[in-house]
C-alpha positions as CSV (number, residue, x, y, z in Angstrom):
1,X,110.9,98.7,71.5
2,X,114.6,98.0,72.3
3,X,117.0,100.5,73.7
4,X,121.1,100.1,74.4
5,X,121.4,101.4,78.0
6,X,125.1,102.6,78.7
7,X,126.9,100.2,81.3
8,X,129.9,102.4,81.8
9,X,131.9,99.9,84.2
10,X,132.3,96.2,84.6
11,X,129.5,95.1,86.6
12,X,129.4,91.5,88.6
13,X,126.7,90.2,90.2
14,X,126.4,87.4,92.8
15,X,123.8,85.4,93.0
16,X,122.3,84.8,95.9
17,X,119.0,82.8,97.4
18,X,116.4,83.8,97.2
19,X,114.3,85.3,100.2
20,X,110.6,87.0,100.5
21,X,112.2,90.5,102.0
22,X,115.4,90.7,99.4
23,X,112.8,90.0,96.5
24,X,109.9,92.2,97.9
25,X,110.6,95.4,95.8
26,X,111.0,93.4,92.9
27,X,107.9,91.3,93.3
28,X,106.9,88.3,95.5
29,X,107.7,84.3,95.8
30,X,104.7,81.8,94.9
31,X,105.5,79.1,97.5
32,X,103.5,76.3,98.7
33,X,102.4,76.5,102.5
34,X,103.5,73.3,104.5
35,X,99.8,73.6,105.8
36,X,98.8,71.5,102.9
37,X,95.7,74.1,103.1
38,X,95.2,75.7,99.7
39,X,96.6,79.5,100.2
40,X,95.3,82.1,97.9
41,X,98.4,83.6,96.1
42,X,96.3,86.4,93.7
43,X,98.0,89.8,95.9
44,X,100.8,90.4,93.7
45,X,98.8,89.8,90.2
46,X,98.6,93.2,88.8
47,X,96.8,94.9,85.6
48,X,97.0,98.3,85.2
49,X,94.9,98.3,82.0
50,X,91.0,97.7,81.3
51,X,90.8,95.8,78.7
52,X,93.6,93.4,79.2
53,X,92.8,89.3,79.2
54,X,94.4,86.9,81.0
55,X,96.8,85.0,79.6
56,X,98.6,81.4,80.1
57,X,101.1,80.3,78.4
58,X,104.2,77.5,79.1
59,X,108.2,77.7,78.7
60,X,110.8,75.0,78.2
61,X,113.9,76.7,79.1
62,X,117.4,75.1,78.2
63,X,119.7,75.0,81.4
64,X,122.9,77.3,81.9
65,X,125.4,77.6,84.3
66,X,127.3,80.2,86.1
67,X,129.1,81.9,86.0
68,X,127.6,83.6,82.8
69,X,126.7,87.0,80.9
70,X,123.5,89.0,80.9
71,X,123.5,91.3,77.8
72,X,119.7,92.0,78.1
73,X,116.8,93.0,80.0
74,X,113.2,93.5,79.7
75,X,110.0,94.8,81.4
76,X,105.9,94.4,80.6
77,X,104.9,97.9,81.6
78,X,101.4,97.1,82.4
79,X,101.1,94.1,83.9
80,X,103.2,91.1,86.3
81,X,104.4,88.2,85.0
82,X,104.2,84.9,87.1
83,X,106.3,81.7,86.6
84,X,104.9,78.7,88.4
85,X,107.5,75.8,87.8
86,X,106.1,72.6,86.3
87,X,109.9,70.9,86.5
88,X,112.7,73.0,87.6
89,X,115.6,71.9,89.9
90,X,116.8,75.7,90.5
91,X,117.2,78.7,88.7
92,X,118.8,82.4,88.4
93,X,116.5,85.6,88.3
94,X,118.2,88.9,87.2
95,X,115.8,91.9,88.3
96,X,116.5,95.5,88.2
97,X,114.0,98.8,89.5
98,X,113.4,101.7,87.1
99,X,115.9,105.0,87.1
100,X,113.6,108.0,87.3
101,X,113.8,107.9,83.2
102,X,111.8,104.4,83.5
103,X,115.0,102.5,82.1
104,X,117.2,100.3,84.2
105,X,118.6,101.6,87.4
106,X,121.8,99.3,87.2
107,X,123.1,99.9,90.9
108,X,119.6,98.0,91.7
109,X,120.5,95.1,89.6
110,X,120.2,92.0,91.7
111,X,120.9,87.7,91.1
112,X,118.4,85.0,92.8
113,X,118.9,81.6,92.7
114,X,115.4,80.3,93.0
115,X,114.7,77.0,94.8
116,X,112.7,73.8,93.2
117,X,108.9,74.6,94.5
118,X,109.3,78.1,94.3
119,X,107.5,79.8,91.5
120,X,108.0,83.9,91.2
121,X,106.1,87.1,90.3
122,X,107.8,90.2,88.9
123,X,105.7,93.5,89.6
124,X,104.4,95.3,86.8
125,X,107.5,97.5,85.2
126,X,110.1,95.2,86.8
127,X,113.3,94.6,84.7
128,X,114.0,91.3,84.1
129,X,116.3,89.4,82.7
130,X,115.0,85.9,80.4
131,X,114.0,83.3,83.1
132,X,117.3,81.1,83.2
133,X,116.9,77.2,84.4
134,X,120.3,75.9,86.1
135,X,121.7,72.4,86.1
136,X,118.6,70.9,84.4
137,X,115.8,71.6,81.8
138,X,112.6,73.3,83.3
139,X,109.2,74.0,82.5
140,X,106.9,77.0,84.1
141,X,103.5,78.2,83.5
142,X,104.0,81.7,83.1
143,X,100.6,83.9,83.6
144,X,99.9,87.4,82.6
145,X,97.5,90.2,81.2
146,X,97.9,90.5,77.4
147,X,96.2,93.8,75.9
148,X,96.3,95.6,72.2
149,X,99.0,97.9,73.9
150,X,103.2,97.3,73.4
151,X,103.4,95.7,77.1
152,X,106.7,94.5,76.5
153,X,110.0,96.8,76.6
154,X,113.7,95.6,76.3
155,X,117.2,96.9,76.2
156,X,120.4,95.7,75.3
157,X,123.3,96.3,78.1
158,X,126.2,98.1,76.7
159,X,128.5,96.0,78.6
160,X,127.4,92.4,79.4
161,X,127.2,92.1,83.4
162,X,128.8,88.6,84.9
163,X,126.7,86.5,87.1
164,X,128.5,84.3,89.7
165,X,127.7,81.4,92.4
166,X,127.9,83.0,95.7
């Protein structure tokens, strides 16, 4: 299902590192604990359907650089969606909440730069933008819940949205 949501003024985002608190209503960070004592990271995995599986899957991803344009954005209704980087030097995540429609609320619309080492999880029915690598190539494990149900929804911005450096 895709959908044009009206963007009636010029928006620009800047993107700024990421940090557990900014990220939180958006999802949560996958980190590795200094520790070196394996830390179970299974609390923000969500499935809100029964008959779901669980699903693993990889992505190369092409870098980009800032600043650049965001004309899309999309959301798996049911379930999170993890990225664990394999090989990434840094990259940008574009999140937005839900208006009380369930589309895009576009004053929530926020930019991350995401260290190397840091993998991500957006909630279930967070807005996303495509997982874009900076500077270099990358690689992520993304995991999931796949079901017979349309679990992915996207929409088209009517205006594209800049993304700059901070």
């Amino acid at each position: 299902m895709r959908r044009v949501i009206a963007v009636s003024a010029d928006i620009a985002l800047t993107a700024r590192p990421i940090d557990r608190a900014a990220f939180a209503p958006f999802g949560d960070l996958v980190d590795v604990e200094p520790s070196g004592i394996r830390t179970d990271k299974i609390g923000g995995i969500e499935n809100l359907r029964g008959d779901a599986r669980f699903h693993l899957s990889t992505a190369r991803i092409v870098p980009s650089s800032l600043p650049l344009r965001l004309v899309e954005l999309e959301r798996h209704a049911f379930t999170s969606q993890s990225f664990l980087p394999l090989e990434a030097s840094r990259y940008l995540v574009c999140v937005a909440a839900n208006d009380p429609d369930g589309w895009p609320d576009m004053t929530t619309l926020r930019a991350f730069t995401v260290p190397a080492g840091t993998g991500i999880t957006y909630r279930a029915g967070t807005w996303h933008h495509p997982m874009i690598a900076l500077e270099t190539p990358a690689s992520f494990a993304v995991i999931m819940w796949c079901g017979a149900d349309a679990n992915e929804e996207f929409v088209d911005l009517g205006k594209p949205v800049t993304v700059n450096t901070a």
